[in-house]
C-alpha positions in Angstrom: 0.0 0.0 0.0 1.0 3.7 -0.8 0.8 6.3 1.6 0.8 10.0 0.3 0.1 12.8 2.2 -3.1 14.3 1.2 -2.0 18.3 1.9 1.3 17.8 -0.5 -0.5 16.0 -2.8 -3.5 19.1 -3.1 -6.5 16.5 -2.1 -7.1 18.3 0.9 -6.8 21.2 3.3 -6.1 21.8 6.8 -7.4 24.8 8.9 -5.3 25.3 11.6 -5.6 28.7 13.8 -2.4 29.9 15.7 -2.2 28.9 19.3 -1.2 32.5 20.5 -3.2 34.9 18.7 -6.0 33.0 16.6 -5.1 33.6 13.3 -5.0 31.4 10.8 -2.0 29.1 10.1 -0.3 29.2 6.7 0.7 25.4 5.7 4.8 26.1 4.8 4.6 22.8 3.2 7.0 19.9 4.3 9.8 20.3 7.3 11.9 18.2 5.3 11.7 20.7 2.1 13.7 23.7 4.5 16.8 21.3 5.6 19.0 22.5 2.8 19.0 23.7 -0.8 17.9 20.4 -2.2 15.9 18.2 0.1 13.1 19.0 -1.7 14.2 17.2 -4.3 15.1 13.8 -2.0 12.8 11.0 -1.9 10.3 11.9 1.2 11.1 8.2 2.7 14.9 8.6 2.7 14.0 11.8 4.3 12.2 10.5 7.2 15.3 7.9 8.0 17.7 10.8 8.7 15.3 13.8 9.6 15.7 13.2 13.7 12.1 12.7 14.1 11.3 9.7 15.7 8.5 7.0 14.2 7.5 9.3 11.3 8.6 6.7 8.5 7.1 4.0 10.6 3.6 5.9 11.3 3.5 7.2 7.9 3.2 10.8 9.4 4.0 13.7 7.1 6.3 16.7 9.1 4.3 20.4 7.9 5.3 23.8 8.6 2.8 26.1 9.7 3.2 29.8 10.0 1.4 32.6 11.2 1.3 36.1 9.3 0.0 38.1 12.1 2.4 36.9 14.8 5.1 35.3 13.2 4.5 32.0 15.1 5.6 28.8 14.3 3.8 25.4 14.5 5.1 21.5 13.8 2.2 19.3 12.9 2.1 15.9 12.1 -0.1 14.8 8.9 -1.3 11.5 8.7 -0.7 9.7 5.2 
């Protein structure tokens, strides 16, 4: 079975609002995609071996990036694939 993350992959969207002052959350994209100039371009499995964070290859969890605008804020959140 293929797992594919449903936000990367434009099927869905996530609505997240920022935990310090209620705006909404800007979805960055991947963690993995902001390691260096071309992890983007890595296979997202390889990724998850060396990224430092603990069961996401084996929980098929996708790493995002979320941002607010109005407070500068920044968010982890695990995706489910």
């Amino acid at each position: 079975m293929m797992h594919i993350c449903e936000l990367c992959n434009g099927l869905s969207a996530l609505s997240e609002y920022c935990k310090v002052c209620g705006y909404e959350l800007s979805d960055m994209g991947k963690v993995s995609d902001y390691f260096d100039d071309y992890s983007a371009y890595m296979e997202i499995d390889e990724l998850k071996l060396e990224n430092g964070i603990s069961n996401d290859y084996v929980q098929h969890m996708c790493t995002h990036f979320f941002y607010c605008q109005r407070c500068q804020h920044e968010e982890i959140k695990f995706i489910k694939e």
